[in-house]
TORDOSE-317025 format. One record per residue (C-alpha): residue number from 1; residue in one letter; x, y, z. Coordinates in Angstrom, 3 decimals, padded with zeros to 6 digits. Example, Ala and Ser with C-alpha at 12.3 -4.5 7.8 and 13.67 -1.06 7.14 Angstrom:
<recs>
REC vomar sese     east    north       up
REC     1    A  012.300 -004.500  007.800
REC     2    S  013.670 -001.060  007.140
</recs>
This chain:
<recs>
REC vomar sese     east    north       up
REC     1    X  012.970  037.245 -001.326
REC     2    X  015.215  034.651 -002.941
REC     3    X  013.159  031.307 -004.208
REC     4    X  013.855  027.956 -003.561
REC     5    X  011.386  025.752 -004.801
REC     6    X  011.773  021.939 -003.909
REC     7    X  008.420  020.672 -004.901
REC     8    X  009.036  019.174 -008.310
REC     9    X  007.865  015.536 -007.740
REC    10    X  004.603  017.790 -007.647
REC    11    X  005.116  019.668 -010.998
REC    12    X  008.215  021.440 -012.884
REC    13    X  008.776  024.364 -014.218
REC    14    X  008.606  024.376 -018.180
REC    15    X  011.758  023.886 -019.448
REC    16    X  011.824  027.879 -021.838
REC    17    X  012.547  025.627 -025.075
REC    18    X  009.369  023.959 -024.281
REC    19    X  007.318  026.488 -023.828
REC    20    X  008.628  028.189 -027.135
REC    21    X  008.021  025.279 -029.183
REC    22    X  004.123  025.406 -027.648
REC    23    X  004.015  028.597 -027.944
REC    24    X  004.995  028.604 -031.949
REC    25    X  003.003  025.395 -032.355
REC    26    X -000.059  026.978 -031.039
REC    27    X -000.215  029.889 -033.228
REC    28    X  001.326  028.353 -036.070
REC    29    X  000.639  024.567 -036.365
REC    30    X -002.658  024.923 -035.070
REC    31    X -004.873  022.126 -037.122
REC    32    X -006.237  019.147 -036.198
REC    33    X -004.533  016.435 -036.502
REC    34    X -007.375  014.253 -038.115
REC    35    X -008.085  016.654 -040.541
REC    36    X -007.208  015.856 -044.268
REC    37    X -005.949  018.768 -045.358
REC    38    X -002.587  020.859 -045.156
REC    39    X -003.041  022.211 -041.708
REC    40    X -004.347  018.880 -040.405
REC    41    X -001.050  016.940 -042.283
REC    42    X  000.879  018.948 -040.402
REC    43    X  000.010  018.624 -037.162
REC    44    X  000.151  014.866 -037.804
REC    45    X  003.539  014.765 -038.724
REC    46    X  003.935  016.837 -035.019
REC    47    X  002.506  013.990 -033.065
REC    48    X  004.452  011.560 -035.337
REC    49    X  007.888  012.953 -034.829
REC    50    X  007.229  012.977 -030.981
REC    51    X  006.335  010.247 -031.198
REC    52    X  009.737  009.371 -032.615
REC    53    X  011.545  010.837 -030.152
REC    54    X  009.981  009.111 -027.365
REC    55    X  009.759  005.532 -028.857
REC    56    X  013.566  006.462 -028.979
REC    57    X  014.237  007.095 -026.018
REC    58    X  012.446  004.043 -024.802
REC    59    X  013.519  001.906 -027.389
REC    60    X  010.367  000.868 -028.530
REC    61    X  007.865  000.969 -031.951
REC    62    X  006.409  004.480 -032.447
REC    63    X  002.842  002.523 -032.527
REC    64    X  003.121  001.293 -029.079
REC    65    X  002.506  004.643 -027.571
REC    66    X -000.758  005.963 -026.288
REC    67    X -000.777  009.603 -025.526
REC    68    X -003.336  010.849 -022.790
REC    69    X -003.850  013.731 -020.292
REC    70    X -001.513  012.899 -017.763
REC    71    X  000.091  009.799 -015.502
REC    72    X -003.084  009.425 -013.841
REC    73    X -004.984  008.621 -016.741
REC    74    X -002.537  006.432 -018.318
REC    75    X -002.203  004.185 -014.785
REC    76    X -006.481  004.099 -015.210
REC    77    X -006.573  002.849 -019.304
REC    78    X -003.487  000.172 -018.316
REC    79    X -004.773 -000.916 -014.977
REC    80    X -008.751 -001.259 -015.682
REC    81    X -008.609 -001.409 -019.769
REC    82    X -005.946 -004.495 -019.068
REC    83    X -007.685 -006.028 -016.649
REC    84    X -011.565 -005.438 -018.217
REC    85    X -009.968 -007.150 -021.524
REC    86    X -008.293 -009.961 -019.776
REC    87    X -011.203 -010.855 -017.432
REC    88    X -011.654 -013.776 -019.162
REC    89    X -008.290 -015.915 -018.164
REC    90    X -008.803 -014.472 -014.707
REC    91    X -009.542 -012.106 -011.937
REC    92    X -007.154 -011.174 -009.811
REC    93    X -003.879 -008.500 -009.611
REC    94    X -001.286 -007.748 -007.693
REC    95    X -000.030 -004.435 -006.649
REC    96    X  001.974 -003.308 -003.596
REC    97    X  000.714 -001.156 -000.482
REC    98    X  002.758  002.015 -001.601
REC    99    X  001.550  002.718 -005.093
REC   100    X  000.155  006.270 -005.999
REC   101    X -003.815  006.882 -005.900
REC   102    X -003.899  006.487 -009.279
REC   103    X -002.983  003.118 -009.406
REC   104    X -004.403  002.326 -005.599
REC   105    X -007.807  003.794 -006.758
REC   106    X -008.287  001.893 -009.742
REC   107    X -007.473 -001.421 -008.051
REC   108    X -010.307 -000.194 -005.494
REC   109    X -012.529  000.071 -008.311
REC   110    X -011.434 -003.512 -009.830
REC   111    X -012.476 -004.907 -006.287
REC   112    X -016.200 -003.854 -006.384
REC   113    X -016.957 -005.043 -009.554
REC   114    X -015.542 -008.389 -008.646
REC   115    X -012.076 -008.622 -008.904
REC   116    X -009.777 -009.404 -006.486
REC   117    X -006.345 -007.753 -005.392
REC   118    X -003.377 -008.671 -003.401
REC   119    X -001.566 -005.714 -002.065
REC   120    X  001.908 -006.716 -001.063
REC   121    X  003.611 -005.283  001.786
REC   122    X  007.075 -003.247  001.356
REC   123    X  010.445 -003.322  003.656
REC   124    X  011.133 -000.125  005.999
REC   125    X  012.703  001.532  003.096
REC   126    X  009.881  001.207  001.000
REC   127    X  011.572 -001.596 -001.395
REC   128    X  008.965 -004.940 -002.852
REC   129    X  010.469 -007.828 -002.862
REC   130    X  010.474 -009.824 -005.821
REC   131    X  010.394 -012.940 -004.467
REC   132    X  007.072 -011.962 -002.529
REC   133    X  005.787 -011.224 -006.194
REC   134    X  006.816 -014.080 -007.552
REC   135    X  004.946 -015.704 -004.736
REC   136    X  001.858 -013.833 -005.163
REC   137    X  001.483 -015.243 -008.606
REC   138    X -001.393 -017.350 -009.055
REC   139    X -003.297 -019.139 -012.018
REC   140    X -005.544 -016.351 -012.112
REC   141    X -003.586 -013.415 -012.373
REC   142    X -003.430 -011.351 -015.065
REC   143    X -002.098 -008.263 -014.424
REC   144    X  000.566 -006.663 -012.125
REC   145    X  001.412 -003.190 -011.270
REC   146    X  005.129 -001.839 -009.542
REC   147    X  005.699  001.825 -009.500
REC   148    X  009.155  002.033 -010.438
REC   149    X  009.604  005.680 -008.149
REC   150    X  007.990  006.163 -005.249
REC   151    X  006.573  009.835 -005.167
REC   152    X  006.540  010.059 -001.745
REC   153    X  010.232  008.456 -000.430
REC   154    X  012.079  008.239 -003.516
REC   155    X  012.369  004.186 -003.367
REC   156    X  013.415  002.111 -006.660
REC   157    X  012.150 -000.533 -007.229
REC   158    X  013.968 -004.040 -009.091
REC   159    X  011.844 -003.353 -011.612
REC   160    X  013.499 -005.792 -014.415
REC   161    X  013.577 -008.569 -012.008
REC   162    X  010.236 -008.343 -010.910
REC   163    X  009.618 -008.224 -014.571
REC   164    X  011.556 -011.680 -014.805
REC   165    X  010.080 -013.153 -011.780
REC   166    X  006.636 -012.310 -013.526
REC   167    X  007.194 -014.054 -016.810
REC   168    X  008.997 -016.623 -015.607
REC   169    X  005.655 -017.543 -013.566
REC   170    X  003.177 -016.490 -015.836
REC   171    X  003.915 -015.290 -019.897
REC   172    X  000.729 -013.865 -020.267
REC   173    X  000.298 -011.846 -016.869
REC   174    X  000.528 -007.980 -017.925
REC   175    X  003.241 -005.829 -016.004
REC   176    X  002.267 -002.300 -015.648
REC   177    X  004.924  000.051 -014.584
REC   178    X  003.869  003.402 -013.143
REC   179    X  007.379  005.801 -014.017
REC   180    X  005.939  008.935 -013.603
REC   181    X  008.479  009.670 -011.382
REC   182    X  011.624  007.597 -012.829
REC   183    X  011.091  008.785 -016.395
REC   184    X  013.442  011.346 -017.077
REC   185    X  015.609  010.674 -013.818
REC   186    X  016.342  007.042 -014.767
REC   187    X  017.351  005.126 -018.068
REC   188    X  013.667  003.225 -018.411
REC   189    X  013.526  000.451 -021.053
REC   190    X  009.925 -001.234 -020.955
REC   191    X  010.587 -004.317 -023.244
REC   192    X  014.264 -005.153 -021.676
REC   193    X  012.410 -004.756 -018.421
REC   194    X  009.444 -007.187 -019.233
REC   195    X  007.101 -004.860 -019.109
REC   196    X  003.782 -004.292 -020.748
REC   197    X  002.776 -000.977 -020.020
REC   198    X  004.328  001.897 -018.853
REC   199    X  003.059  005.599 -017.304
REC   200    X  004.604  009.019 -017.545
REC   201    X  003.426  012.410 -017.335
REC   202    X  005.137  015.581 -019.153
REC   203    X  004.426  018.059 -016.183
REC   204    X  006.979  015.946 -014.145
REC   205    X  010.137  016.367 -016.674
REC   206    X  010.065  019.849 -017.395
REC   207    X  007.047  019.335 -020.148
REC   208    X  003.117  021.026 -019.976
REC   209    X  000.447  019.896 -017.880
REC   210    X -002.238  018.164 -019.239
REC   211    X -000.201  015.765 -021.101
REC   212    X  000.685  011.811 -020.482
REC   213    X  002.104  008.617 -022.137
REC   214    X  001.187  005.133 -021.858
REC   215    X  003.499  002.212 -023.690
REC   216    X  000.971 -000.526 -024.870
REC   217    X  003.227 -003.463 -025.733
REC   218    X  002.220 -004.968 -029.274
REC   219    X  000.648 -007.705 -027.896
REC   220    X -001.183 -006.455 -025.542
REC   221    X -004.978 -005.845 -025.203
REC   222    X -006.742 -003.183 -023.451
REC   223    X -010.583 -002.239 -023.056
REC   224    X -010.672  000.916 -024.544
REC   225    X -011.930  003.733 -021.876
REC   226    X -013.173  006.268 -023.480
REC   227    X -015.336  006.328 -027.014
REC   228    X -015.499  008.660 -029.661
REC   229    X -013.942  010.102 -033.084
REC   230    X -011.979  006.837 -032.486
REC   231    X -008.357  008.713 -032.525
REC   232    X -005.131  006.472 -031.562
REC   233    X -006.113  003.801 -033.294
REC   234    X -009.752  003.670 -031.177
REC   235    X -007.331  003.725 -027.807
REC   236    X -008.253  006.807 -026.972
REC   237    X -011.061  008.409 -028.382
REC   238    X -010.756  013.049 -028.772
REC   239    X -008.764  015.256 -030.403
REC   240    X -005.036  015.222 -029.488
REC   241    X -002.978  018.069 -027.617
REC   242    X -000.167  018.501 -030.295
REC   243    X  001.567  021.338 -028.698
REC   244    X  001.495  019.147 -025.312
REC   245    X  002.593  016.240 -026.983
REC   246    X  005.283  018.230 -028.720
REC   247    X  006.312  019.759 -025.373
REC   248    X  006.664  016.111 -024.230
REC   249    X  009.368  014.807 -026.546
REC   250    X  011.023  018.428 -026.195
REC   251    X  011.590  018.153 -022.493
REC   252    X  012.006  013.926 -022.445
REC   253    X  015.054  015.033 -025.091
REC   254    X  016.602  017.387 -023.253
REC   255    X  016.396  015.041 -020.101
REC   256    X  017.904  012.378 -022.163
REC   257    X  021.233  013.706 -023.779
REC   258    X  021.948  014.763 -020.366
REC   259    X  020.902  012.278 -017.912
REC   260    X  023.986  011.176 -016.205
REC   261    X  025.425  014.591 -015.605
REC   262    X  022.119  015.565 -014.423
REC   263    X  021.663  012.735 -012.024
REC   264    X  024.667  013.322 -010.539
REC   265    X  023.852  017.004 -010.241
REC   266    X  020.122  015.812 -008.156
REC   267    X  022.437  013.182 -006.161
REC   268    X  024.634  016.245 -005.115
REC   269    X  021.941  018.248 -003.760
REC   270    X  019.938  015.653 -002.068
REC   271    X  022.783  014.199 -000.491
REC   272    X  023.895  017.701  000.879
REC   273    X  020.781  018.298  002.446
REC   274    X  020.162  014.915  003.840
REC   275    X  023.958  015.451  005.345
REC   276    X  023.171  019.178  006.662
REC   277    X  020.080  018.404  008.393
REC   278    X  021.380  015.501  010.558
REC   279    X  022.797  017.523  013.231
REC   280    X  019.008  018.523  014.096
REC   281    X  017.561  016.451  016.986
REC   282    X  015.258  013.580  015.603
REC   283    X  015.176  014.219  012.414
REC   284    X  015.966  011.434  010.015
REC   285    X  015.481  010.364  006.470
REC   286    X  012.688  007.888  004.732
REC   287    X  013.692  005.933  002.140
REC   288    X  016.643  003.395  000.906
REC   289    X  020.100  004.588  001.654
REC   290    X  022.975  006.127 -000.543
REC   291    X  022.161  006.164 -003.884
REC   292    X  019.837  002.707 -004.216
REC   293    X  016.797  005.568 -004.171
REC   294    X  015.977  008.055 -006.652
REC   295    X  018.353  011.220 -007.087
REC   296    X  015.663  013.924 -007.133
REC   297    X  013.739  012.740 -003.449
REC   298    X  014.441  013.687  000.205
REC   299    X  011.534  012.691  002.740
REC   300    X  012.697  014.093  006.257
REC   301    X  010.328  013.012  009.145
REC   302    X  010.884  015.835  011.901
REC   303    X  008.920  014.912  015.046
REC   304    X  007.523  017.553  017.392
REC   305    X  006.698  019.254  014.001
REC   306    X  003.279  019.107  012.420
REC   307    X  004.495  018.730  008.086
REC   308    X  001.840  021.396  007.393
REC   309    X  002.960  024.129  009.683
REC   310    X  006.881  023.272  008.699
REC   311    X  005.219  023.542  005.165
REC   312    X  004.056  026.984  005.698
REC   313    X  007.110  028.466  008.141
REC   314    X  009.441  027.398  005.490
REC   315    X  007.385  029.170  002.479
REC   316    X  007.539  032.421  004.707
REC   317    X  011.342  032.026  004.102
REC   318    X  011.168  031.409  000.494
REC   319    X  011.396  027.576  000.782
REC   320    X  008.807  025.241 -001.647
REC   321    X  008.241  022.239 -000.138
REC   322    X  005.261  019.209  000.100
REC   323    X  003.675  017.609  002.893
REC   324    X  003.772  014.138  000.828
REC   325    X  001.523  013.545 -002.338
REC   326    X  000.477  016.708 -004.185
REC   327    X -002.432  014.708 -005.361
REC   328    X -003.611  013.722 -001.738
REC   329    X -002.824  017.048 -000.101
REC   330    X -005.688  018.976 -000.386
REC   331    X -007.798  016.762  001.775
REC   332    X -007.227  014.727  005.438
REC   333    X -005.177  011.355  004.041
REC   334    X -003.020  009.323  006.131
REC   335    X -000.074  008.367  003.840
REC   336    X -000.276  004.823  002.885
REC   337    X  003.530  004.894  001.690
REC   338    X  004.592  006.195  005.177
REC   339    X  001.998  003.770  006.846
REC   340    X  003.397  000.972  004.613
REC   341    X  007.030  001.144  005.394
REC   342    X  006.060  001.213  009.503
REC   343    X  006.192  004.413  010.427
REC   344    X  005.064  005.416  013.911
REC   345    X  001.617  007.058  013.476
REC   346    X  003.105  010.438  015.478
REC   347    X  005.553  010.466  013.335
REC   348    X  002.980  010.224  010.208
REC   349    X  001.864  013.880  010.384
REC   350    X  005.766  015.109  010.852
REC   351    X  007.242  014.412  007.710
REC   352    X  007.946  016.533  004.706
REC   353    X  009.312  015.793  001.256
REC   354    X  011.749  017.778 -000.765
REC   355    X  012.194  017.276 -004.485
REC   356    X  015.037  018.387 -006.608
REC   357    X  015.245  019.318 -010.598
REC   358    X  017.874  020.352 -013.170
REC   359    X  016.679  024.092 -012.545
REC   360    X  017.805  023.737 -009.140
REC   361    X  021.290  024.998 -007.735
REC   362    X  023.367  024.133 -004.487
REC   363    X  021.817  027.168 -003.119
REC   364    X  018.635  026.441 -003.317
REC   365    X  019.531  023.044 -001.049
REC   366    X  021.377  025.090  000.981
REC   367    X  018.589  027.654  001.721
REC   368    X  016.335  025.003  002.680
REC   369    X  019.189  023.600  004.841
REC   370    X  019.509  027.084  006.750
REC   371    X  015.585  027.563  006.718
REC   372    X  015.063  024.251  008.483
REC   373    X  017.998  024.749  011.484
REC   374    X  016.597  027.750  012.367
REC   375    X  012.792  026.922  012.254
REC   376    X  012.528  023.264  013.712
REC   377    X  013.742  024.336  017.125
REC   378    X  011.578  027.441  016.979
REC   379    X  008.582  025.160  015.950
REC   380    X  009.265  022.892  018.817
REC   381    X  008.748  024.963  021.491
REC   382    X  004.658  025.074  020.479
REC   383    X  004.630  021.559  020.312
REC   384    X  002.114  019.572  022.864
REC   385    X  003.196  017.316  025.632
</recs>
């Protein structure tokens, strides 16, 4: 059976290159990086030149980046490291209501050891406004966090005049971005966007698992998390992932020299299958319209349908899909996104997402297309009254 898979806000499929380079790296380049000697040099001047290449693409010093284990991680050391070393001018952030559990969690954490957060409320198509963070601003606050991509609904947010609307308020107030799923779908410059730290994760552009970024602006201080060897200049304590990291820049590159005609390509197919599937009773699309969202995210609510056994029917033809965050998914979670942006709790459980990548093709869009006109009226005919 033919494969579509449209899950790729969850994870991608190594890019081949990639996985060569990792591959060669691992048998070949295998020291570690703090060691003095030739193999140990080597692997160095690895990290380094990815390094390179990301600051690059960025546009930003080679020392301001952090490498970690994944998104998650890097929204944790920005989030509580900023806040733990800022404690001092104040105690209280500002996030919004739609942010992933990454970011949501660690704010949770913040509150019960005594600080406080305001969690500001989004329009119906997910989108902050920045005049209701600009009003959020207080004497006290020190550090803000904006996903730039919503995982769940694709929304953008005005991330450079948020950024403004920060600084303009308060110079010294942090601005985390979370971009773990705008990086390599969206040009993405932290220090033209007034921001202080930024997330990404390689596993989301075509890179390995297991491997993140953080951008630490150079004047910005962060409570280091975790202790040790004292690696990344005492950021981030352990021995680095050098094929990972290489992987990283490998797949962020490739992204990069193409990124126009690639979003264009993402546009195509989400916009095709947003188009094909309107015809279907009640279904309808989450998100901002046209092109304001990202390229690469369809969320279709289909009520009558539970998302988990549309999940499954559509697998049985060949058709990869989520249920909403693959990080929330394997346990009962009522989707703060969806809740957020006013959705009508029967509607809550009914809603799938489909994500797009380079790898895909206009077949694979219109598989899933086909696979849903034939299954939602079938499903709906087992639904409860």
């Amino acid at each position: 059976m033919r494969e579509a898979y449209l899950d790729n806000s969850a994870t991608t499929r190594c890019f081949p290159e990639v996985a060569g380079l990792m591959h060669r790296i691992s048998l070949e380049e295998y020291g570690n990086p703090s060691s003095m000697h030739h193999r140990g040099v080597e692997a160095e001047k690895i990290i380094r030149e990815a390094a390179g290449t990301l600051a690059g693409i960025l546009k930003v010093p080679e020392k301001t980046l952090l490498f970690t284990s994944c998104g998650t991680e890097s929204d944790n050391i920005a989030i509580i490291g900023g806040a733990l070393a800022s404690q001092r001018k104040g105690k209280h952030l500002i996030t919004t209501a739609i942010e992933h559990p990454a970011v949501l969690e660690s704010m949770r954490f913040l509150e019960k050891i005594g600080f406080s957060v305001t969690y500001l409320p989004v329009d119906r198509y997910g989108t902050v406004s920045p005049q209701d963070v600009e009003d959020a601003m207080r004497p006290d606050t020190i550090l803000v966090s904006v996903m730039h991509t919503n995982n769940e609904i694709g929304s953008v947010q005005p991330i450079a005049e948020i950024g403004e609307r920060i600084k303009g308020k308060n110079r010294s107030a942090l601005f985390h971005v979370d971009a773990v799923q705008g990086f390599g779908k969206a040009q993405i410059l932290p220090r033209k966007m007034h921001v202080d730290l930024l997330s990404a994760s390689a596993h989301k552009i075509h890179g390995p698992k297991g491997v993140g970024l953080l951008y630490c602006g150079e004047k910005v201080r962060l409570q280091n998390l975790i202790f040790g060897g004292g690696q990344q200049g005492g950021m981030r304590s352990g021995t680095e992932n050098v094929p990972g990291i290489a992987g990283m820049a490998e797949a962020a590159k490739a992204l990069y020299e193409n990124l126009d005609e690639d979003r264009e390509k993402l546009f195509a197919m989400r916009e095709y299958l947003a188009g094909a599937v309107q015809d279907i009773p009640g279904i309808y699309v989450n998100g901002q319209p046209g092109r304001e969202g990202a390229p690469h995210i369809l969320s279709l609510t289909v009520p009558g349908v539970r998302a988990e056994v549309l999940l499954h029917a559509l697998e049985e033809k060949g058709v990869y899909v989520s249920s909403g965050s693959a990080c929330s998914t394997n346990r009962p979670h009522i989707s703060d996104t969806l809740t957020a942006i006013g959705m009508k709790r029967e509607d809550l459980d009914s809603t799938i997402r489909l994500s797009f990548s380079v790898m895909n093709t206009m077949e694979d869009a219109q598989q899933a297309a086909y696979a849903l006109h034939e299954l939602v009226p079938f499903l709906r005919q087992f639904t409860r009254h």
